[in-house]
N, C-alpha and C positions, 0 to 999 in steps of 0.2 A: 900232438893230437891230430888224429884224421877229420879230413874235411866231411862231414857227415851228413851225405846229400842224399844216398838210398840204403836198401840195407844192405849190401855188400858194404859201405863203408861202413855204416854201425858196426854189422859183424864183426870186421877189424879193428876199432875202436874197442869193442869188447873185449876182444882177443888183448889186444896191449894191454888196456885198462886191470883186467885179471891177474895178467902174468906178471905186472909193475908189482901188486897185492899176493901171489902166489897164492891166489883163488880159483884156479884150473881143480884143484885135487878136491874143491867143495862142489864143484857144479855137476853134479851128475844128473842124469836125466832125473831122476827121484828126487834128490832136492831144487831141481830146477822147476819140475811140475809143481811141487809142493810150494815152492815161492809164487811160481806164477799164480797160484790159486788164491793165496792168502792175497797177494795186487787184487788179484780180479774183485774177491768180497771189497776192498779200498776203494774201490772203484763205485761197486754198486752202492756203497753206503752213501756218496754224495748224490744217491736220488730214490733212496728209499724215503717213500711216503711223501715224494713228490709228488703231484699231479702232472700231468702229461706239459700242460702251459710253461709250469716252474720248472721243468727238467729240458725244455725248449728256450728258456730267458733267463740264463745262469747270470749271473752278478759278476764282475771283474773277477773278485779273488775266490767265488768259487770255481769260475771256468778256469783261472790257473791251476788250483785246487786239482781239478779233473785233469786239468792237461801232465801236472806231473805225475801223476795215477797212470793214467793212459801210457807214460813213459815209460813207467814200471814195468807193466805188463808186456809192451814190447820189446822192454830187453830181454826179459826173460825167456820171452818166447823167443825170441833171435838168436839167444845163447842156446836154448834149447833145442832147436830145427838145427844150430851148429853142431852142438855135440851126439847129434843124431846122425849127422850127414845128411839132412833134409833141407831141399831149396826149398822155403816156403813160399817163392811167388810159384813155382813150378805146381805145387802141392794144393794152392789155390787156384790157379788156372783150372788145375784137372776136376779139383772140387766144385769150380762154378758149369766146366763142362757136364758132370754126374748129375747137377744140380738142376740143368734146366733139360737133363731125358728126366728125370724124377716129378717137377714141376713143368709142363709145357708151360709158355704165354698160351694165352684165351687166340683165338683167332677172330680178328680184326674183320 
């Protein structure tokens, strides 16, 4: 198993971990999107009808709870931006650069 310190190494991780299960031939960007989606609702359900307070001072095993949700989502999106050929920090960089001509800051 790869040392998994950023996403280049997940990616790789992923890569092996599929190709050990010959799970390359299910991931296509369609059912990658559609997994990611189904995470994402997994996610939101540990704070729906939460109040703002309770979804700020999660409990041990629900913040694990969330963290392995969160995990979810990001392999899928990792696997996803891969079998895209998309660098997602590249893809966020440039989205946070669009993001603040769209939103200036207030001037100080």
């Amino acid at each position: 198993m790869h040392s998994i310190t950023d996403l280049t190494n997940l990616r790789d991780a992923l890569r092996d971990f599929c190709a050990a299960r010959d799970w390359h031939r299910y991931h296509t960007p369609k059912n990658l999107v559609m997994a990611l989606s189904v995470e994402a609702a997994e996610l939101v359900e540990h704070f729906q009808w939460a109040t703002p307070e309770e979804s700020q001072a999660l409990a041990p095993e629900k913040r694990a709870e969330v963290a392995d949700e969160i995990a979810d989502v990001l392999i899928y999106l990792t696997e996803l931006a891969d079998v895209l050929g998309i660098d997602p920090i590249a893809a966020a960089r440039d989205k946070i650069v669009k993001n603040a001509l769209k939103y200036p800051a207030p001037e100080r």
